[in-house]
Steps between C-alpha positions, in 0.01 A plus 500: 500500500604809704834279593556420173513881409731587801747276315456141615592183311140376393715153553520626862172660592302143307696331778450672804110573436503093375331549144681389175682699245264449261191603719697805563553615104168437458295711759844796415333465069132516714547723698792676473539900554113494637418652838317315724171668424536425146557140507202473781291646172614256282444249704121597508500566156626140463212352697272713379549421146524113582132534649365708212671196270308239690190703442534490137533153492234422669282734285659351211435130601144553589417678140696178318269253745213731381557486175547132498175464635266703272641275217416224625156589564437568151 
């Protein structure tokens, strides 16, 4: 990213660090402007948030398979 600010061809810096164009415009829209720090945050934000999804899920599947359950008893 820092190459690509000093003024390099992202055509040339994809192919001397081996990774396609398109990989490249992608993590620059991601990413782009953010220190290092910052996207290390986001990055734990990101897993962070996927875990705390899973939880709900799980919550949420076990009150349906509850549910289910009581009614059938009665």
């Amino acid at each position: 990213m820092r190459e690509a600010e000093a003024g390099l061809a992202a055509k040339d810096l994809c192919r001397r660090h081996g990774f396609s164009e398109a990989s490249y415009y992608l993590r620059n829209s991601k990413f782009g402007g953010m220190s290092v720090s910052d996207a290390k945050k986001l990055r734990q934000l990101e897993i962070e948030n996927a875990r705390l999804k899973k939880l709900l899920a799980d919550t949420l599947l076990e009150t349906q398979v509850s549910c289910e359950a009581l009614r059938r008893k009665w």
